[in-house]
N, C-alpha and C positions, 0 to 999 in steps of 0.2 A: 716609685711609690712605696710607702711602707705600711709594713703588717698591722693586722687591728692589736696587734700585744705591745704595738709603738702609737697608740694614738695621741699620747700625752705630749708626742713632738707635733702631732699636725695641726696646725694654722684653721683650718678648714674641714668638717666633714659632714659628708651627706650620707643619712641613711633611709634608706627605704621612699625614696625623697618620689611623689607624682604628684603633679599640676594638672590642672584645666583652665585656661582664663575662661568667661565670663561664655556660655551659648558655644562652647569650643572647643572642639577634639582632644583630646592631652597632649600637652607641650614639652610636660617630661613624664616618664614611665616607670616604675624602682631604680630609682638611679642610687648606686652607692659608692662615692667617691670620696678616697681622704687625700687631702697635699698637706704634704710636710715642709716643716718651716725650711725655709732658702729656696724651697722647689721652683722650677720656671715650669709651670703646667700650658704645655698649646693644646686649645680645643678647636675641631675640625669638622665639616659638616657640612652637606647643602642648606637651601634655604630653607624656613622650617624645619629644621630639626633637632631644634632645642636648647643652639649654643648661647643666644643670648639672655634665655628663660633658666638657662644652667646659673649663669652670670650674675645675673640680679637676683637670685637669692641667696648669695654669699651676704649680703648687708639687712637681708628683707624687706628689699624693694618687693619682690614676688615673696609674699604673697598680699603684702601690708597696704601695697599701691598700687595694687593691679585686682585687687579681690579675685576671685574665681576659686576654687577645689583643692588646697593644700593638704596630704598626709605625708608623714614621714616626719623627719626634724634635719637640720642643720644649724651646726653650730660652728663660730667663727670666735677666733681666740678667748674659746671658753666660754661665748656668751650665745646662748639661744635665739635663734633668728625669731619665733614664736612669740618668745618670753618680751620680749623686747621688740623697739620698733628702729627703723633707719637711722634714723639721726642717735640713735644710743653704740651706734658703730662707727660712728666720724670721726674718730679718733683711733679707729685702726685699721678701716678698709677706706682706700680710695677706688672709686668706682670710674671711670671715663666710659660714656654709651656711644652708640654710633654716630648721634646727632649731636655733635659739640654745641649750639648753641643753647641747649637744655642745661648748660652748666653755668651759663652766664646768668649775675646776679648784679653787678656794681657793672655802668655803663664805662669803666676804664682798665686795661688789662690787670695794674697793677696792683689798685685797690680790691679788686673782684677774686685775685690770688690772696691777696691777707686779709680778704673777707671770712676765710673758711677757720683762717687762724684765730680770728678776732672773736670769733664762736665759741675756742675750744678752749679763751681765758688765756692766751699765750701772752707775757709779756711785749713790750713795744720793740725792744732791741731783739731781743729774740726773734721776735716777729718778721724785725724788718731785715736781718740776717739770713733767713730761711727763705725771703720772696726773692733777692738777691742769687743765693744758690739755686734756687730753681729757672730763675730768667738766665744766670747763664748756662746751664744743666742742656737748656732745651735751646738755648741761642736765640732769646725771642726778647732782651734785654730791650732792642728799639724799636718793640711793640709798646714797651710799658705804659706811656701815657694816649695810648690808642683805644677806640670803642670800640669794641668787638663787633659793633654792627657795621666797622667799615673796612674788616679784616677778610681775606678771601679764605676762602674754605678750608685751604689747609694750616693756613695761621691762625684761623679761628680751633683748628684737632688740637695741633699746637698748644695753645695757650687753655685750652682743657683739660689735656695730659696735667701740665703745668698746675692746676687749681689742685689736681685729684693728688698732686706730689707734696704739694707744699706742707701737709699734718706731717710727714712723713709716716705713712701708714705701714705696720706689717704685714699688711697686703692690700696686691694693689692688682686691680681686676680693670681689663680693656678689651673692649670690644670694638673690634676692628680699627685698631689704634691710628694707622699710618693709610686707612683708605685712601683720605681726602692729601696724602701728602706726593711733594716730590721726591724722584728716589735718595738725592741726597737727604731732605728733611727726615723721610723712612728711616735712612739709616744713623742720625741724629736721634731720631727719637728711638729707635732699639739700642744703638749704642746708647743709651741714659739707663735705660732699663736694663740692661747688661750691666750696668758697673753698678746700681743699684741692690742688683741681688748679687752681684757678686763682692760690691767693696763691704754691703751694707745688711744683706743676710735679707732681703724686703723679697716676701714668697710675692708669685704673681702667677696668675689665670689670665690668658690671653687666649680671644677668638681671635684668627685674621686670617686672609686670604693669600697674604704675601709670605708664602710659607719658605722662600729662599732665604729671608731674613729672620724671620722666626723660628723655623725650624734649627737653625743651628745654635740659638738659645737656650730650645727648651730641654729639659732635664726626660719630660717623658709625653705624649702626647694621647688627646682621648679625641676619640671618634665617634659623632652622635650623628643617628638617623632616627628618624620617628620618635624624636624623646629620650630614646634607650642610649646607652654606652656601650656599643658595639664590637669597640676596639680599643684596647689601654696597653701601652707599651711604649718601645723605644719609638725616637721618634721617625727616624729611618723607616723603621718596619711597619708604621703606621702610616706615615706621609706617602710610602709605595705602591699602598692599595685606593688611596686616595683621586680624583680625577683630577682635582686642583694643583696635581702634587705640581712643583718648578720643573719647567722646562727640560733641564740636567737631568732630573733625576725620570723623567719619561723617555731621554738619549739614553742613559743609562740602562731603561726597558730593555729599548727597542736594541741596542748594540749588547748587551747581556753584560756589561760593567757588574762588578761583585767586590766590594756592597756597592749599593745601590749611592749617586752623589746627592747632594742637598744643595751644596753650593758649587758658584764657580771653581770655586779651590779643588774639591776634593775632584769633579769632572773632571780637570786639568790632568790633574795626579791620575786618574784612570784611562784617562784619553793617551798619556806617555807610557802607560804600561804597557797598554793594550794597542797601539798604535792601526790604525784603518786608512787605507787607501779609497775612498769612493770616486767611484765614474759610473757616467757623466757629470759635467759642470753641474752644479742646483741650478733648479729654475730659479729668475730674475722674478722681484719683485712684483707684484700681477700687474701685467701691461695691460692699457684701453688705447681704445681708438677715442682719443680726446673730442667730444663734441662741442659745440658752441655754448660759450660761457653765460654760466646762469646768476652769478651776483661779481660784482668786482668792489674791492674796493680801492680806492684812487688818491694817496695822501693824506691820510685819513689819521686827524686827531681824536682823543675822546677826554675831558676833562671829567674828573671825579672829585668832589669835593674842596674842589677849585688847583688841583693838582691832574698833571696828564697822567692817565691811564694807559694808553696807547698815542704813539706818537709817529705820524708819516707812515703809514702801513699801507704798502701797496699788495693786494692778492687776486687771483683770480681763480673761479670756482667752476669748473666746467663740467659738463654732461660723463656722465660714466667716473669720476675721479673720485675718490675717498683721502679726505686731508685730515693728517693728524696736527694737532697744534700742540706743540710741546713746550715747556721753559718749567723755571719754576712757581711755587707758589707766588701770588702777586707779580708775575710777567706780565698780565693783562690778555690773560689767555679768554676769561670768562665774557672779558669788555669787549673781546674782537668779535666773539661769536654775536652778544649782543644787537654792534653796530652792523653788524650784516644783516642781523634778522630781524633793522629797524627799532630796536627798542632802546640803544641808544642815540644820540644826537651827535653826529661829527660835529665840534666844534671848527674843525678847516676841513677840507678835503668832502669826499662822496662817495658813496655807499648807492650802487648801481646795479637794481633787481631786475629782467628780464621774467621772473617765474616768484611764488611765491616762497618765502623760505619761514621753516617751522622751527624754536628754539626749543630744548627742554633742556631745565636747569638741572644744576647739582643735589636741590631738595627738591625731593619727589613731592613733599606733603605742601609746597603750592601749589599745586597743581589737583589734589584729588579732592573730590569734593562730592562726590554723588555716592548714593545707597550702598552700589554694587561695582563690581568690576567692569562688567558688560556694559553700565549705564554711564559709566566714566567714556567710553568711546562712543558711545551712541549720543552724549552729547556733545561730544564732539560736530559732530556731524548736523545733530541738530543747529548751534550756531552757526554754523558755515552754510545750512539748509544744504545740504549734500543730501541726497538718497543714500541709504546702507543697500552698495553695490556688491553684499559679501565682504565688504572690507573689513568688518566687525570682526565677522571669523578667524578671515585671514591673518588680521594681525594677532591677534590672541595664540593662534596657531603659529606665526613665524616668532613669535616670541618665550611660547613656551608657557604660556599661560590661561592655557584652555579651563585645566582642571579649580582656575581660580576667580571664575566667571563671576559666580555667584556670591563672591565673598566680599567684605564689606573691605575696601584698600587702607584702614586704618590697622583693619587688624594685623595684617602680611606685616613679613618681616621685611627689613630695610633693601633688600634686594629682591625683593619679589614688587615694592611699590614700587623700586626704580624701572624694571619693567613696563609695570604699568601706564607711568608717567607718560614713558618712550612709546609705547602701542594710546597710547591717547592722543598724543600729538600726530603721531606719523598718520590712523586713521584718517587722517585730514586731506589727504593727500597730497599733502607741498612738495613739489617736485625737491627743493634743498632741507636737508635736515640738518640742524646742528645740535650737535650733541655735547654736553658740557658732565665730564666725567663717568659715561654712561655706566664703567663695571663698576663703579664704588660700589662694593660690600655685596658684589653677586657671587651666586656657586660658580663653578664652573661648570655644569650643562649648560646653565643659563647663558653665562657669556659664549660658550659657540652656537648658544640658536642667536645671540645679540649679534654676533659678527659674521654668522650666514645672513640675517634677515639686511645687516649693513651693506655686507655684497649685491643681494639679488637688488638692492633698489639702486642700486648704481648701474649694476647693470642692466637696469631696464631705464633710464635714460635720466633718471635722478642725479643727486651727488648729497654726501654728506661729509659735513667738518666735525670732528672728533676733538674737544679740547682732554686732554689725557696725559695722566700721569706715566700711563701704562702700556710702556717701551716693547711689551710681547704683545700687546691687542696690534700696535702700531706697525710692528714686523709683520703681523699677519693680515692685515685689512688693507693699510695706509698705500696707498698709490703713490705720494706727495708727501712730507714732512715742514713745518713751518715751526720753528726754533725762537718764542720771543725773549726777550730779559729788559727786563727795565722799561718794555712798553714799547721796543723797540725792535724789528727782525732782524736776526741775525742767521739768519739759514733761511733757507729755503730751496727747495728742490726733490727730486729724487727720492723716493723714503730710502731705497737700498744704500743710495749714497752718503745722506744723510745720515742713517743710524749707524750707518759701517764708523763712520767719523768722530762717534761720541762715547763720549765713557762712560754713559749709561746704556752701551747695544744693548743686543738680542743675548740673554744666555748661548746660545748655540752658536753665534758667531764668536763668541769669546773661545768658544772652548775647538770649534771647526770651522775653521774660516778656510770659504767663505758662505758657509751654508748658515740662513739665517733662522730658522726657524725645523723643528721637529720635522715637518712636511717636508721641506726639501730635501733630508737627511734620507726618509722614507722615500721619495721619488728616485732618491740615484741608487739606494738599494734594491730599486725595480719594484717596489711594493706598494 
């Protein structure tokens, strides 16, 4: 970061910046931050606490599109967030929000990227030169003549990234960029963004959770709670006080590595410096006494758009198991959950429930629709005419979301509805849950009250399917791992044996094999 006697280099700067939206606690608090051109700024935070209200008033989305209690000023290359409205910064901030399909405008990938171009008067060769470099930039070239409405989630982040690139903005603000992707697509799309600021000089402000790949990007990292800016510094030093920090860099805690690692790389390097003997063996993957199966499915096609989706999928889901469903984006991870939980149609084969099963999507915002938080589960139950046997509470409390009872689920931030979404359905009480990306864009408390509340209902004689990007929920929950690609399984078994097998493991098994996760490192230390 640099001094205010250099503000004439920075891109970006907030002074004295507080918000309120609309009937609403303050979102941000004096906040004064400058990013200087080329900088890679990561912004860091639980839910609510003001990373994505930081975010959007780089372009004045807040305070122009969000009304509520703006003081202070921000200004972005030169020009007054105030002074000025959104669309008089499309030509220097690209913005990508958490919900990608907020960015879709032309029902085809292609036209919908030189849409933004076509706005800002670019010539046609130009134009069509620049859509070009960005479809291969992000490798989503034979998405081009595709609707966004029939892309899966993380082809849809994809080709949003993609729209926010195409002006080529000098800066370029994302919020939780690679939730919705696979780890290779993650690393596709920060590798883009790496060579961007680095071939291309494009400053960027990034929220995100996957701070193994971001952190080693960023130039300097800020840490907000309550609104405030708590923490600005290296990223290292920032990332270590963090809950969310990577896996590595809590081994790195917990074994006293100096410095502290980010990535695999640098664990490695500290793991042969410092070299560790532990005994006993780590505990095995969490074993159950497998009870009788509560959905199967039995060659099981699913046609999409007159193209299979999933093809001959044989599974079985049994009492006490947790299954992660892994592959990449468009593997047909989203369709398998689906056809289990009845909402799609086997075109061959059979989808065989014994008990009822509950799905919740990837967008929370189908699903919410009542006043309050409390009345989102209490209608739950209403439809189902279930009695509220305390279940209300209960889930509210295994999820972590007591204190958000009363609050309208439009207003929470994107990980605080995903919660909700998850304690709406589950109040149901379907003995199978299937869950379809449950941590997209959670803190980390949240996600371990999400994968304590995932255990205890397994092991009370439930079972839930996890379709997931995210290989450390997977090491720590998953019983079972199921591997699709192309709509097709190519794994299945074992999680420990599974993930051991893949080149996207566990951090900790990369770096200690074969201890998969932070926990078992702590269990053979006796702690």
């Amino acid at each position: 970061m640099m001094g205010a006697s250099e503000s004439d280099h920075r891109v970006t700067e907030y002074r004295d910046v507080s918000f309120a939206y609309p009937e609403a606690k303050p979102a941000l608090s004096k906040v004064d931050l400058g990013i200087s051109r080329g900088e890679v700024v990561l912004v860091l935070g639980g839910s609510s606490s003001g990373k994505s209200t930081l975010l959007r008033c780089a372009n004045g989305l807040v305070p122009h599109a969000s009304g509520g209690t703006f003081s202070g000023t921000v200004t972005t290359a030169g020009r007054s967030t105030l002074e000025l409205k959104p669309r008089d910064f499309a030509d220097v901030v690209g913005l990508v929000q958490q919900d990608p399909e907020a960015h879709f405008v032309v029902d085809e990938v292609e036209r919908d990227i030189a849409f933004a171009l076509e706005n800002l008067g670019m010539d046609q060769s130009e134009m069509r030169r620049r859509v070009e470099e960005i479809l291969d930039a992000l490798d989503i070239a034979h998405l081009r003549h595709r609707s966004p409405a029939t892309l899966s989630g993380g082809e849809k982040q994809r080709c949003a990234i993609a729209g926010a690139l195409a002006s080529g903005p000098d800066l370029l603000v994302l919020d939780e960029p690679t939730s919705q992707l696979d780890p290779q697509g993650a690393d596709d799309v920060l590798a883009a963004i790496g060579r961007l600021n680095t071939d291309l000089g494009v400053t960027v402000i990034i929220a995100e959770h996957r701070l193994e790949r971001a952190g080693s990007l960023a130039d300097c990292a800020v840490m907000m709670a309550e609104g405030r800016i708590t923490q600005c510094g290296k990223p290292a030093d920032v990332i270590a006080s963090y809950p969310g920090a990577p896996p590595v860099t809590h081994l790195g805690l917990l074994l006293g590595w100096d410095p502290l690692p980010l990535t695999v790389r640098d664990a490695l390097i500290a793991a042969r410096s410092q070299p560790l003997t532990l005994k006993p063996a780590p505990r095995t993957t969490a074993e159950v006494s497998r009870g009788d199966v509560l959905v199967a499915a039995r060659g099981v096609d699913v046609a999409l758009g007159g193209s299979k989706a999933i093809s001959d999928i044989s599974l079985e889901l049994a009492q006490g198991e947790v299954l992660a469903v892994m592959g990449r984006n468009g593997a047909g991870k989203t369709t398998l959950l689906k056809a289990l939980a009845g909402l799609a149609t086997p075109a061959r084969g059979s989808v065989e429930a014994a008990v009822r099963c509950a799905y919740v999507p990837q967008d929370p915002n189908s699903l919410l629709f009542s006043a309050t938080v409390r009345k989102e589960l209490e209608e739950t139950l209403r439809l189902l005419r279930r009695p509220d046997d305390g279940s209300v509470d209960g889930w509210l409390a295994s999820l972590g979301i007591n204190d958000l009872a009363d609050r309208h689920p439009r207003a929470l931030s994107g990980g605080e509805r995903q919660r909700v979404a998850i304690a709406a359905v589950a109040v149901g009480g379907a003995p199978v849950l299937l869950l379809d990306e449950p941590t997209r864009g959670i803190d980390a408390p949240s996600r371990d009250a999400l994968e304590i509340a995932i255990r205890e209902h397994a092991a009370t004689g439930g079972a839930v399917a996890i379709a997931t990007h995210d290989v450390e929920l997977a090491a720590r929950c998953a019983t079972r791992v199921a591997i699709l690609a192309e709509g097709e399984m190519v794994a299945e078994g074992d999680a420990r044996k599974i993930l051991a097998g893949s080149l996207f493991a566990p951090q900790v098994l990369r770096v200690l094999p074969p201890f998969m996760t932070v926990g078992d490192v702590k269990t053979a230390l006796g702690q």
